[in-house]
C-alpha positions, -999 to +999 in steps of 0.1 A: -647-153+210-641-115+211-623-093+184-617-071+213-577-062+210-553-083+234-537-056+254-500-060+267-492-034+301-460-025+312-444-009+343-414+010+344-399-006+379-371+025+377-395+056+370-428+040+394-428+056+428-458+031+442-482+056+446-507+028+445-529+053+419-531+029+391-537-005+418-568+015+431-582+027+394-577-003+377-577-034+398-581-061+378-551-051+360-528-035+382-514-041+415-484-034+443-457-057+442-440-066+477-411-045+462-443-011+466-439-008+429-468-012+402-465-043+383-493-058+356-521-085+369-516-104+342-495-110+309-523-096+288-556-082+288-586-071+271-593-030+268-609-013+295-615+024+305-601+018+341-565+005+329-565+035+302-577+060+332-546+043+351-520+048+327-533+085+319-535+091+356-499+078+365-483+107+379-446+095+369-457+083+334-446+044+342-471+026+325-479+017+290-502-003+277-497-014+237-519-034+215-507-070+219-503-072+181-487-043+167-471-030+197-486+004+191-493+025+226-530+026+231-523+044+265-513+070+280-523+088+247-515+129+258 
């Protein structure tokens, strides 16, 4: 058993434009939907650089990805 934080990601269906950024950085994590929008792999996950890189790198600022406990953001942290 890990202590690693749970990590919960979310994507903003009206702001994402499906530039398919996120998919390509953090694949385990992220993919395209069939609607071309970003949508989360999975209902939660366990920290990794690639997902933070994602949400940092999102150029419309759709995803967020919170500590599955508290809620607080972990990323994009500007």
């Amino acid at each position: 058993m890990t202590d690693a934080p749970r990590l919960v990601v979310t994507v903003d269906q009206g702001r994402c434009i499906g530039s398919g950024l996120c998919a390509r950085t953090a694949p385990a994590d992220l993919l395209l939907a069939a609607n071309g929008r970003a949508a989360p792999a999975r209902s939660q996950t366990g920290p990794s650089e690639e997902l933070t890189e994602a949400a940092e790198l999102c150029p419309v600022e759709a995803i967020a990805v919170r500590d599955a406990a508290t809620g607080a953001l972990v990323a994009p942290v500007w």
